[in-house]
Backbone atoms as SQL, in Angstrom:
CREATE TABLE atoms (id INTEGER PRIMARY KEY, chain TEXT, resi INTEGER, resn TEXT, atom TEXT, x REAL, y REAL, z REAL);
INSERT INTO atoms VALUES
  (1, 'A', 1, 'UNK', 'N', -16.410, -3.534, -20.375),
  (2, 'A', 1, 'UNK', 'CA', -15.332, -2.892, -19.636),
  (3, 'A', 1, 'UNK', 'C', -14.472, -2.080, -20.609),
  (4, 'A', 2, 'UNK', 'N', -14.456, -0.519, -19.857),
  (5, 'A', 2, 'UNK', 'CA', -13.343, 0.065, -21.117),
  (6, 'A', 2, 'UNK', 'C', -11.925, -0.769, -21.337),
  (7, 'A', 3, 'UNK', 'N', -11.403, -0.243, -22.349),
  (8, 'A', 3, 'UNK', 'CA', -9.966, -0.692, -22.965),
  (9, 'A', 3, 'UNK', 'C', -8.556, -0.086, -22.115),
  (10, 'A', 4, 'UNK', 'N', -7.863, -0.932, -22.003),
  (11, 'A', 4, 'UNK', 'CA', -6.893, -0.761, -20.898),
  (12, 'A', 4, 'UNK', 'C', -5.765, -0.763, -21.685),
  (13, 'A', 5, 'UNK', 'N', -4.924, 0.129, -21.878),
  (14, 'A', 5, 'UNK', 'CA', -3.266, 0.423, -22.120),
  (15, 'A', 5, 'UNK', 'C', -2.233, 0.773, -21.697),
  (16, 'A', 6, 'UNK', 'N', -1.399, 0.353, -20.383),
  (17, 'A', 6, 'UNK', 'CA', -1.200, 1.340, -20.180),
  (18, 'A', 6, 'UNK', 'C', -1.639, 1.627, -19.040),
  (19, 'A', 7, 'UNK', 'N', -1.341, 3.135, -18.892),
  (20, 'A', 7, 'UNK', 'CA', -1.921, 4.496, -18.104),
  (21, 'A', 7, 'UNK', 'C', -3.546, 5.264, -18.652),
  (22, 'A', 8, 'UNK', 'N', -3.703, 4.637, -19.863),
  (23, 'A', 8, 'UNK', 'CA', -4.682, 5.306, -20.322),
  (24, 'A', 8, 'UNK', 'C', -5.770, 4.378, -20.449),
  (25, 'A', 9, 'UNK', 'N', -6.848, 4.555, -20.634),
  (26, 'A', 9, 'UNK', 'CA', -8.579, 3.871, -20.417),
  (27, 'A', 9, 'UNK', 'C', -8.990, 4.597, -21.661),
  (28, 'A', 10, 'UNK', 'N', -9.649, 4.071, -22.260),
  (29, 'A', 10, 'UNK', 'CA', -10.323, 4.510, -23.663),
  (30, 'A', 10, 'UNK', 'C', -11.980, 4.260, -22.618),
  (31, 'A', 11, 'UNK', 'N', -12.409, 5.925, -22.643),
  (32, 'A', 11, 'UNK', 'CA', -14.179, 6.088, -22.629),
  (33, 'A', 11, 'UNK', 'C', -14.963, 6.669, -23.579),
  (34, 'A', 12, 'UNK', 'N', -15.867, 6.417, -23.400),
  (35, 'A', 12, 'UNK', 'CA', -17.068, 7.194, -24.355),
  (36, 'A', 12, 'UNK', 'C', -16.244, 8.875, -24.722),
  (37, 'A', 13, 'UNK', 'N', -15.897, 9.574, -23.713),
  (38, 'A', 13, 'UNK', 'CA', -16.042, 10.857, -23.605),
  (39, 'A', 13, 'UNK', 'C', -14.340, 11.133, -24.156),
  (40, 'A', 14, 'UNK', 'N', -13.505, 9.792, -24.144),
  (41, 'A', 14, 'UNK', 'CA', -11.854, 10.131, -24.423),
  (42, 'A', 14, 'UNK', 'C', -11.200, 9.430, -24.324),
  (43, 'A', 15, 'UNK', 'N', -9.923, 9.653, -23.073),
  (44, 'A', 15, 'UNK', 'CA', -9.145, 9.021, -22.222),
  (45, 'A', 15, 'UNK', 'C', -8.996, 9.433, -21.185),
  (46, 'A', 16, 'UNK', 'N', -8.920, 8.173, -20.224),
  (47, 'A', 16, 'UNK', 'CA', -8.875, 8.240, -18.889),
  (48, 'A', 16, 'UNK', 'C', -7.077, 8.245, -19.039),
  (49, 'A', 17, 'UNK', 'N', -6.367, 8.697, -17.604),
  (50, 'A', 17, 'UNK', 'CA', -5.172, 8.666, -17.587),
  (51, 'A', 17, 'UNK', 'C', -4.794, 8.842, -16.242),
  (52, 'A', 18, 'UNK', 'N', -4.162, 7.528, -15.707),
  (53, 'A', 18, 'UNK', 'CA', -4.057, 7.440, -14.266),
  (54, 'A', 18, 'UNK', 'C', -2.336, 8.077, -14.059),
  (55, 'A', 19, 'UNK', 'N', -2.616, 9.164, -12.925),
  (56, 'A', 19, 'UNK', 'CA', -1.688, 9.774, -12.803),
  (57, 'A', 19, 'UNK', 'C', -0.893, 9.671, -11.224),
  (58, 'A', 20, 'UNK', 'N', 0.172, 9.741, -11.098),
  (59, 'A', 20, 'UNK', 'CA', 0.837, 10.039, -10.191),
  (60, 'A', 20, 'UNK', 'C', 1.493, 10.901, -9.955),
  (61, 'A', 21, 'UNK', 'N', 1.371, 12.265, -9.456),
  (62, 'A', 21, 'UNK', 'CA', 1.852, 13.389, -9.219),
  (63, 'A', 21, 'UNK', 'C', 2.852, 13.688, -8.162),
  (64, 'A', 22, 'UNK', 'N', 3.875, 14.308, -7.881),
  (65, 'A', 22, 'UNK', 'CA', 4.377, 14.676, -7.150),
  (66, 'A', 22, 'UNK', 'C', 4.700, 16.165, -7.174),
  (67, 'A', 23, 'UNK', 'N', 4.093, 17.143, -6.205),
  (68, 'A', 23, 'UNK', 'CA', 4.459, 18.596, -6.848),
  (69, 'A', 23, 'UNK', 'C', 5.229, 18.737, -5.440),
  (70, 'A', 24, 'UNK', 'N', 5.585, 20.836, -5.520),
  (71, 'A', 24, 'UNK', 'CA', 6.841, 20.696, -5.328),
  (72, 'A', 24, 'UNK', 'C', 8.088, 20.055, -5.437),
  (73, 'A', 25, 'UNK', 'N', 8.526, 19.607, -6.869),
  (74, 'A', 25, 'UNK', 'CA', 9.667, 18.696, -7.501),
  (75, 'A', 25, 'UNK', 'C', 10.819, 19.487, -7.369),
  (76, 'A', 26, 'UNK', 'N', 11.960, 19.749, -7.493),
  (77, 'A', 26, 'UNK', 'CA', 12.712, 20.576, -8.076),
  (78, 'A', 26, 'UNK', 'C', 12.626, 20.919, -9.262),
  (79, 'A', 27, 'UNK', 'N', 12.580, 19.845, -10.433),
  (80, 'A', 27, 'UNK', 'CA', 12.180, 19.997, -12.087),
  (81, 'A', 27, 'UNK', 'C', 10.913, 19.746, -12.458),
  (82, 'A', 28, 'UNK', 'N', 10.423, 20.208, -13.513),
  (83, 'A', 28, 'UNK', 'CA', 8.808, 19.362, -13.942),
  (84, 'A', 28, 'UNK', 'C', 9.324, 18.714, -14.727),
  (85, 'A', 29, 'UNK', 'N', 8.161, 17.810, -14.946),
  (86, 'A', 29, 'UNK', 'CA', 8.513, 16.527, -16.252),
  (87, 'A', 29, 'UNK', 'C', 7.546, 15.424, -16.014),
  (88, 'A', 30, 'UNK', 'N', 7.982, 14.967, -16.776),
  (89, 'A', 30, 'UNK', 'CA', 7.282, 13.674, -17.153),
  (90, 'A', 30, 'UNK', 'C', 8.051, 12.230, -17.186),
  (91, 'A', 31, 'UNK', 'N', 8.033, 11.388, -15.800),
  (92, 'A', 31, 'UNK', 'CA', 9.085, 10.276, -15.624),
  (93, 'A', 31, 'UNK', 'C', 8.508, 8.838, -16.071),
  (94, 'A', 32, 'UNK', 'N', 7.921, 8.945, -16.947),
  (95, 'A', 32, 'UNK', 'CA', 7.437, 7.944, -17.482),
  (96, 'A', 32, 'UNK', 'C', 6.789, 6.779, -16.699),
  (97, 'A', 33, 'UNK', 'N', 6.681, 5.638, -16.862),
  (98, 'A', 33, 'UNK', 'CA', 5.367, 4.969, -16.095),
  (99, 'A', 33, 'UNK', 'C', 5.663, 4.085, -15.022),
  (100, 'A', 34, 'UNK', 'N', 4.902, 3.915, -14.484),
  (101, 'A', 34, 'UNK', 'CA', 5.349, 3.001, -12.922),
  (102, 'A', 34, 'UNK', 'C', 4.399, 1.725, -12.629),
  (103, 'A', 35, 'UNK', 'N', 4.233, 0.846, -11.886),
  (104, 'A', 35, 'UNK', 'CA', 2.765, 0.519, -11.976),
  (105, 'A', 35, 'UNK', 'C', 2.854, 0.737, -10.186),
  (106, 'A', 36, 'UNK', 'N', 1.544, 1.365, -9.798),
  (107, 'A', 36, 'UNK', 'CA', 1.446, 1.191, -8.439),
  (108, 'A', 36, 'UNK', 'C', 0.990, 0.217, -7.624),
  (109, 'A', 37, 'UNK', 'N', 0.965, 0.396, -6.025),
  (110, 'A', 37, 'UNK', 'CA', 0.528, -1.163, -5.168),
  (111, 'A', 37, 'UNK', 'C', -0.396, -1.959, -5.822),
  (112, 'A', 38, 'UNK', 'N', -1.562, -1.668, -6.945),
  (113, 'A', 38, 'UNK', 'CA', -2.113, -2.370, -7.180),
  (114, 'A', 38, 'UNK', 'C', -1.870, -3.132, -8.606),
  (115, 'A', 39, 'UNK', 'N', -0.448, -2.642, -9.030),
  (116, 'A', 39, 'UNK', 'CA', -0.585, -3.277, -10.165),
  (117, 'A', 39, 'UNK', 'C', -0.405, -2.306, -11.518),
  (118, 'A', 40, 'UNK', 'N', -1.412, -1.451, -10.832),
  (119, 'A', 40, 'UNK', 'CA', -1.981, -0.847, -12.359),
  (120, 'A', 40, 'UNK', 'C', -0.727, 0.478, -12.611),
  (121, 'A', 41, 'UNK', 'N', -0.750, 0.692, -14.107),
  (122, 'A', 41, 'UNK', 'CA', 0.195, 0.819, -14.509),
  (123, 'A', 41, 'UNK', 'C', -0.369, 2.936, -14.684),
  (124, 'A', 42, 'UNK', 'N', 0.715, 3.964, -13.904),
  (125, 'A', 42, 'UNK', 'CA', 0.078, 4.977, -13.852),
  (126, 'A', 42, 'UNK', 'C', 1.202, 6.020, -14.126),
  (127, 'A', 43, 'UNK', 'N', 1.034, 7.335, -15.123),
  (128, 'A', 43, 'UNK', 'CA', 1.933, 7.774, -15.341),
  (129, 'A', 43, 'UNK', 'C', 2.493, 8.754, -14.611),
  (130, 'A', 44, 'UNK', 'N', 3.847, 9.074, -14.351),
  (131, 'A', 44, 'UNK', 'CA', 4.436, 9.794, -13.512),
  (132, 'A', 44, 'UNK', 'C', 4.562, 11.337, -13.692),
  (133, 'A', 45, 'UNK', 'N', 4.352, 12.149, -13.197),
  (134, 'A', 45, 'UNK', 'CA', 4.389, 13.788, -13.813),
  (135, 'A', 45, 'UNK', 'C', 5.239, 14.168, -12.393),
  (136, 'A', 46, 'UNK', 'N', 6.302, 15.162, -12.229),
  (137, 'A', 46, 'UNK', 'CA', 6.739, 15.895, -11.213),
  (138, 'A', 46, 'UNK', 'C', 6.174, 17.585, -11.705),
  (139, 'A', 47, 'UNK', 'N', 5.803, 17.987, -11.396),
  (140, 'A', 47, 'UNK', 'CA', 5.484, 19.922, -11.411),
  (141, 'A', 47, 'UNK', 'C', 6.187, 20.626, -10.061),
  (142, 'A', 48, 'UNK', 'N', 6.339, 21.400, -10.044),
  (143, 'A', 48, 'UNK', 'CA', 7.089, 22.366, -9.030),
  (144, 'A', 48, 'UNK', 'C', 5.901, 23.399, -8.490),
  (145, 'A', 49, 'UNK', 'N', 5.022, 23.613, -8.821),
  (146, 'A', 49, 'UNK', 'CA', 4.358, 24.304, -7.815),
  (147, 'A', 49, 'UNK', 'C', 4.001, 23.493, -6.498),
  (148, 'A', 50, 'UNK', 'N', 3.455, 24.229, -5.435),
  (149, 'A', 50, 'UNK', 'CA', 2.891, 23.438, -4.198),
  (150, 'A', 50, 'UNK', 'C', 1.030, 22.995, -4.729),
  (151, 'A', 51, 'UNK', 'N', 0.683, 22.324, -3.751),
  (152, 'A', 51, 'UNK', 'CA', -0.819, 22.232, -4.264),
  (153, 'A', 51, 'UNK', 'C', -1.522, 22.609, -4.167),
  (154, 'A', 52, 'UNK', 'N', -1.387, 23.991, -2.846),
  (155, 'A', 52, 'UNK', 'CA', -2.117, 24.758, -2.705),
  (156, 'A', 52, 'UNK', 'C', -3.089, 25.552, -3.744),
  (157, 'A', 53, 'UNK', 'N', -4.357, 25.533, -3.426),
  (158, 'A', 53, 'UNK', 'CA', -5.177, 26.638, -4.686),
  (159, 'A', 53, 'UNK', 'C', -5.002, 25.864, -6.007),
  (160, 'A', 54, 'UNK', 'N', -4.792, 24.701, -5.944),
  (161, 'A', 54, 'UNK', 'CA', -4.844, 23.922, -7.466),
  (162, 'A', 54, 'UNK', 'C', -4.029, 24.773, -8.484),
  (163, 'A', 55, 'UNK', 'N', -2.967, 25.217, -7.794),
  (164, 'A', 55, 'UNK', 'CA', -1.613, 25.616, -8.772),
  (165, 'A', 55, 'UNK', 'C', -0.913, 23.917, -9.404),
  (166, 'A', 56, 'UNK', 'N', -0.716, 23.061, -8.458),
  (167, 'A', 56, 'UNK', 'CA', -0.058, 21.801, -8.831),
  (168, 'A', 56, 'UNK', 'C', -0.932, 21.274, -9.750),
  (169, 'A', 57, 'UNK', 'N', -2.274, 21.576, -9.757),
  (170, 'A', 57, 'UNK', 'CA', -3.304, 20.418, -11.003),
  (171, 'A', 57, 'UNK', 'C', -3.371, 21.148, -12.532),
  (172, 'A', 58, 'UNK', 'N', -3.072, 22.542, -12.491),
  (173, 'A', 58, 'UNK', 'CA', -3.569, 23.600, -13.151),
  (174, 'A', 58, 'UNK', 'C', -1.906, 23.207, -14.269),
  (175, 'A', 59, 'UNK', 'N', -0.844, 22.991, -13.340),
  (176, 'A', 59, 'UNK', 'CA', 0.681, 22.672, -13.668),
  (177, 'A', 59, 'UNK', 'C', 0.634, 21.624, -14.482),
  (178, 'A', 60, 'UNK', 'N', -0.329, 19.964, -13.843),
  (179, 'A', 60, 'UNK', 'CA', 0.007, 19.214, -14.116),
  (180, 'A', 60, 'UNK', 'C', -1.144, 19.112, -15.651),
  (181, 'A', 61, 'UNK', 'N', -2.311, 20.002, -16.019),
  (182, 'A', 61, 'UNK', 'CA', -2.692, 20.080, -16.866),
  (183, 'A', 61, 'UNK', 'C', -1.935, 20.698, -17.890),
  (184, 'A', 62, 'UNK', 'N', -1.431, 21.744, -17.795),
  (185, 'A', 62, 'UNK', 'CA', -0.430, 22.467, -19.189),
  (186, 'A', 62, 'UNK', 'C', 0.720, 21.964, -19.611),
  (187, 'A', 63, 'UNK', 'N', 1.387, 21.342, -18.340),
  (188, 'A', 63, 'UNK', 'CA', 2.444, 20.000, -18.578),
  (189, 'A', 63, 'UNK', 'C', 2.298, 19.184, -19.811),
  (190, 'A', 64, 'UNK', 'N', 1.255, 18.713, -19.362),
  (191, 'A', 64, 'UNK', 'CA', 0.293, 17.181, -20.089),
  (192, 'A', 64, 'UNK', 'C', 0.153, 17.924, -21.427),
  (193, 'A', 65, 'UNK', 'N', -0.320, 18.788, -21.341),
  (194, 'A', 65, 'UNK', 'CA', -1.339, 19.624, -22.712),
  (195, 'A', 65, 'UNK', 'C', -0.317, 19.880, -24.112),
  (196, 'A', 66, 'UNK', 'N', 0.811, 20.516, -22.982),
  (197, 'A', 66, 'UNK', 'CA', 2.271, 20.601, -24.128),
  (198, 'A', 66, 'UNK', 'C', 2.493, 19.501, -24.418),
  (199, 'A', 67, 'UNK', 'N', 2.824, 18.355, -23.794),
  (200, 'A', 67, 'UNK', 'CA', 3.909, 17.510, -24.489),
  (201, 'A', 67, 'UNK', 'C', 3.072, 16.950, -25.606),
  (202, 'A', 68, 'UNK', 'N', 1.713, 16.698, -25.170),
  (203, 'A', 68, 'UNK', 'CA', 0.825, 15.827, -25.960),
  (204, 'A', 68, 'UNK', 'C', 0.145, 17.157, -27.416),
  (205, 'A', 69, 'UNK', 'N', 0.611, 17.695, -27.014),
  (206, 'A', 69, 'UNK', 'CA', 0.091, 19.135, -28.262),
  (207, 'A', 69, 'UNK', 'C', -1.675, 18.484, -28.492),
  (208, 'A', 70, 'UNK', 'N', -1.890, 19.272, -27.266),
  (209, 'A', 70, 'UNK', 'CA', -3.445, 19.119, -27.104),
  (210, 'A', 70, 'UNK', 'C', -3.996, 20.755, -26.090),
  (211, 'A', 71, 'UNK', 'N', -5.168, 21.308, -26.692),
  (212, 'A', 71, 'UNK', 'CA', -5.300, 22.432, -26.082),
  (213, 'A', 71, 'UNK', 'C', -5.411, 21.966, -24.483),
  (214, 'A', 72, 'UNK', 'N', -5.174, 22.648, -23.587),
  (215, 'A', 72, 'UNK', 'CA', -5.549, 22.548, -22.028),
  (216, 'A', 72, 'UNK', 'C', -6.841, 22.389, -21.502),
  (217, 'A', 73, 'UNK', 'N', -7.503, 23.003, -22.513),
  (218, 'A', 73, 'UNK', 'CA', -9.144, 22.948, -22.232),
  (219, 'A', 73, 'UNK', 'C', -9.745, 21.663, -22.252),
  (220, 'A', 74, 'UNK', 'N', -8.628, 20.826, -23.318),
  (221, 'A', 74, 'UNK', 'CA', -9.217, 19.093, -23.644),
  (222, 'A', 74, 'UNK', 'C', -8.962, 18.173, -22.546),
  (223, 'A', 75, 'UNK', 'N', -8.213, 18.903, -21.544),
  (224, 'A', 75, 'UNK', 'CA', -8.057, 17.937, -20.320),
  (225, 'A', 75, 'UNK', 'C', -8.317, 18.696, -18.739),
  (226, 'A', 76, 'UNK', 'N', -8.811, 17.556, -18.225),
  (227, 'A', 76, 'UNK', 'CA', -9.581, 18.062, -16.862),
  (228, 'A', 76, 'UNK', 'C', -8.842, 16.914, -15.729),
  (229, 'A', 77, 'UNK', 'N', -8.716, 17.447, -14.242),
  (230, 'A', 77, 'UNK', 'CA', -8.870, 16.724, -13.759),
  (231, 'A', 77, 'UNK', 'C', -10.181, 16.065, -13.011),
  (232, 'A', 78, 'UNK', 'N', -10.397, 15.088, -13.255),
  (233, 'A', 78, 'UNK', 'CA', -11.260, 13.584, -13.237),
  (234, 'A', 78, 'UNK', 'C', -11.838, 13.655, -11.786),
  (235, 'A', 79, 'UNK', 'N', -10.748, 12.971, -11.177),
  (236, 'A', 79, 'UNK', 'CA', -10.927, 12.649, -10.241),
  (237, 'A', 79, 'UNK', 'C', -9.460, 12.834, -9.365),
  (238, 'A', 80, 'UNK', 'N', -9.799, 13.126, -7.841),
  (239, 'A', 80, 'UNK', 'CA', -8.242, 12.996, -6.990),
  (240, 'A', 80, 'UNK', 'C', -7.464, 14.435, -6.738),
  (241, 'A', 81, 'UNK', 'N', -8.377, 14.875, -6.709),
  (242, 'A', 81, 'UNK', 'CA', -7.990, 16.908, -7.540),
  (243, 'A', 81, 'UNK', 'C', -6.646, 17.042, -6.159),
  (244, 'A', 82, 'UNK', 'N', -7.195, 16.576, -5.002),
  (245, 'A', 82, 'UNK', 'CA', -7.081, 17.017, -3.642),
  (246, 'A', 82, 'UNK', 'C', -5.021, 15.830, -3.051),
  (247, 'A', 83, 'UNK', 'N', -5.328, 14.520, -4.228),
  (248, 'A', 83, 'UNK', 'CA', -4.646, 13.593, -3.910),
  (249, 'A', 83, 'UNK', 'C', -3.329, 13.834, -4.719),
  (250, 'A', 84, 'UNK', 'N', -2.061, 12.881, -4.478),
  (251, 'A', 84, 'UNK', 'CA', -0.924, 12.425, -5.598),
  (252, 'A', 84, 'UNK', 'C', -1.532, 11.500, -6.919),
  (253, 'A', 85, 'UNK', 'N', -2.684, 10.735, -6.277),
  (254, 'A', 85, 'UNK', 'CA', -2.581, 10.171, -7.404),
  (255, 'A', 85, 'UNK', 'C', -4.461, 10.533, -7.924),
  (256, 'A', 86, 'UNK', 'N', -4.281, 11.043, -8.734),
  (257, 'A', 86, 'UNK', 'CA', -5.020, 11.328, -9.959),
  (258, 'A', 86, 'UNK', 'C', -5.764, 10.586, -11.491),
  (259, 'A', 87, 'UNK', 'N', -6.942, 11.173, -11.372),
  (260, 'A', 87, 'UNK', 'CA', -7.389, 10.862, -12.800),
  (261, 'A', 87, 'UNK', 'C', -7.780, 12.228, -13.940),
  (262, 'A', 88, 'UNK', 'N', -6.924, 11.626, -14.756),
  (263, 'A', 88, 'UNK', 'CA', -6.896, 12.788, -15.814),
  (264, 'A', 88, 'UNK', 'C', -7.928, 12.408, -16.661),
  (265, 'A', 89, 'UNK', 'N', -8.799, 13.458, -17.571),
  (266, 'A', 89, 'UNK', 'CA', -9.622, 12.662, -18.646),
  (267, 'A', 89, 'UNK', 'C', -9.469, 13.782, -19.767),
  (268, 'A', 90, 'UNK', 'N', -8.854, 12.903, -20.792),
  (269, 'A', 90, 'UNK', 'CA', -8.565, 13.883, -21.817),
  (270, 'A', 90, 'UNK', 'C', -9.776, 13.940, -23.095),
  (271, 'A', 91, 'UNK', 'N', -10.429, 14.843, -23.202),
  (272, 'A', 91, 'UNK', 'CA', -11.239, 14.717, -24.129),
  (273, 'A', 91, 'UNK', 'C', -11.052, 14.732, -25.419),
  (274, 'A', 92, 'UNK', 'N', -12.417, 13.815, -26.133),
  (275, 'A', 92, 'UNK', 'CA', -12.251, 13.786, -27.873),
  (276, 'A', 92, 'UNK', 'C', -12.406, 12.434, -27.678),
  (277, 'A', 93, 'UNK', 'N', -11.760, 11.903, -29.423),
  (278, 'A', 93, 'UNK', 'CA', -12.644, 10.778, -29.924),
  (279, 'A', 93, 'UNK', 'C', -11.130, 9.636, -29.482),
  (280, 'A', 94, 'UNK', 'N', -11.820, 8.876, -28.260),
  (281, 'A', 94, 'UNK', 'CA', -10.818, 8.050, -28.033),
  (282, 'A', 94, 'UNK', 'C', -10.063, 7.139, -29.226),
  (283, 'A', 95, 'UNK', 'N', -10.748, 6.691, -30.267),
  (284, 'A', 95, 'UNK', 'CA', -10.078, 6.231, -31.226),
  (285, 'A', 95, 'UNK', 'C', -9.038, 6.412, -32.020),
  (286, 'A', 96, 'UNK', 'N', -9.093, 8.080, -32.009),
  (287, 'A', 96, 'UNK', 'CA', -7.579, 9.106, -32.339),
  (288, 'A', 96, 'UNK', 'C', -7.160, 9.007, -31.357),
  (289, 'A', 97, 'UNK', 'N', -7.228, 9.254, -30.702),
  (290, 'A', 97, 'UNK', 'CA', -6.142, 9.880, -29.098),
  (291, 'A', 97, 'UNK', 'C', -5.307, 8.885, -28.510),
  (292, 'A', 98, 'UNK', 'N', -6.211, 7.409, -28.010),
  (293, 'A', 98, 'UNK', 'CA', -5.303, 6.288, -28.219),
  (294, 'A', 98, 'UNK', 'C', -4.093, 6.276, -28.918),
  (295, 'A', 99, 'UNK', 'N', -4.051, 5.781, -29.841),
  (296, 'A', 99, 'UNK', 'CA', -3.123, 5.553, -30.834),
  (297, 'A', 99, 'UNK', 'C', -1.781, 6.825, -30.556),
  (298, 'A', 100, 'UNK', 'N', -2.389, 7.848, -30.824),
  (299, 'A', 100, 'UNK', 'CA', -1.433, 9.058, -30.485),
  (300, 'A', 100, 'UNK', 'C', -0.615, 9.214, -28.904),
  (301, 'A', 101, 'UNK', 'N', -1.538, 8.967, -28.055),
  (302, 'A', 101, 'UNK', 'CA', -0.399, 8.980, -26.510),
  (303, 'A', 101, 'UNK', 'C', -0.081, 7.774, -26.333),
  (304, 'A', 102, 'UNK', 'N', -0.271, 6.579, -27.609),
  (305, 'A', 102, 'UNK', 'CA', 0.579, 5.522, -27.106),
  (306, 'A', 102, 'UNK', 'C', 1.615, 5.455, -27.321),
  (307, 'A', 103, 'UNK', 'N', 2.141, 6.511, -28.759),
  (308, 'A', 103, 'UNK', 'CA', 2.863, 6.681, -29.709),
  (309, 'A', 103, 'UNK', 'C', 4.080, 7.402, -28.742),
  (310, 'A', 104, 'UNK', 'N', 3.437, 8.973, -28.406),
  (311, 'A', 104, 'UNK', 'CA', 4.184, 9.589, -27.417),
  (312, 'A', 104, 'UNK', 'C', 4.756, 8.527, -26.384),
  (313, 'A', 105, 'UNK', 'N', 4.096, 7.775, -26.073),
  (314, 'A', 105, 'UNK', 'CA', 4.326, 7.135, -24.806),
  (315, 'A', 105, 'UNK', 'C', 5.865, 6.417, -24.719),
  (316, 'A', 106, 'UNK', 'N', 6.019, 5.506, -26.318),
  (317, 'A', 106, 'UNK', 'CA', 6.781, 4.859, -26.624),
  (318, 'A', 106, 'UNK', 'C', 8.207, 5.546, -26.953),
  (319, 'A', 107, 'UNK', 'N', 8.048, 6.992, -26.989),
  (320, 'A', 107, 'UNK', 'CA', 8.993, 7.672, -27.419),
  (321, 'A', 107, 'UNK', 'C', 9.543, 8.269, -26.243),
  (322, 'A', 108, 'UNK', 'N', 8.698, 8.571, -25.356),
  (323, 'A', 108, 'UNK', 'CA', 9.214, 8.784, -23.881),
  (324, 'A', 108, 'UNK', 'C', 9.980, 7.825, -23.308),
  (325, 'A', 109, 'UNK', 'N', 9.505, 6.653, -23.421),
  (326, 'A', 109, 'UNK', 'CA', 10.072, 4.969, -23.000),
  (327, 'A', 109, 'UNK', 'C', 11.527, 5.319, -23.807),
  (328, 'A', 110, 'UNK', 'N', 11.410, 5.807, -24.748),
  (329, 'A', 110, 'UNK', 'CA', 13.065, 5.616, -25.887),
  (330, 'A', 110, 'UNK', 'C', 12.994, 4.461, -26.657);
């Protein structure tokens, strides 16, 4: 079973990153983590576009891409393209990347 942290899943191919979106926000950002009905622990993004035409996924990728200073190209959405809640998969060698958005993570937390 992959490795669980978190919002993020360590796979073969990266990180998984369970998302919860809300577009049309007033602000974008990043509200740090929640856990949803089931428990599991998923990170919060607001973007301001609507979702129409995958403006809101396209948002919630360059969002992600900045804070984490990772090109846009290294992250896709997964799975949920259509839903609020989302799977992000950020590519590369999960063994770096871990460590690094846990880091961010903790600094978002304060």
């Amino acid at each position: 079973m992959p490795e669980r942290s978190g919002p993020f899943e360590a796979v073969p191919q990266g990180l998984r990153v369970a998302l919860k979106v809300t577009p049309k926000a007033a602000r974008a950002g990043i509200a740090g983590v929640e856990a949803d009905a089931a428990g599991r622990a998923v990170l919060k993004v607001r973007v301001t576009e609507a979702p129409e035409g995958g403006r809101a996924n396209a948002a919630v990728v360059k969002l992600l891409a900045k804070a984490w200073k990772l090109p846009k190209g290294a992250l896709e959405i997964a799975a949920g393209a259509k839903n609020r809640r989302k799977t992000l998969l950020v590519a590369g060698d999960p063994d770096a990347l871990a460590p690094r958005l846990q880091a961010w993570l903790k600094e978002l937390d304060g």
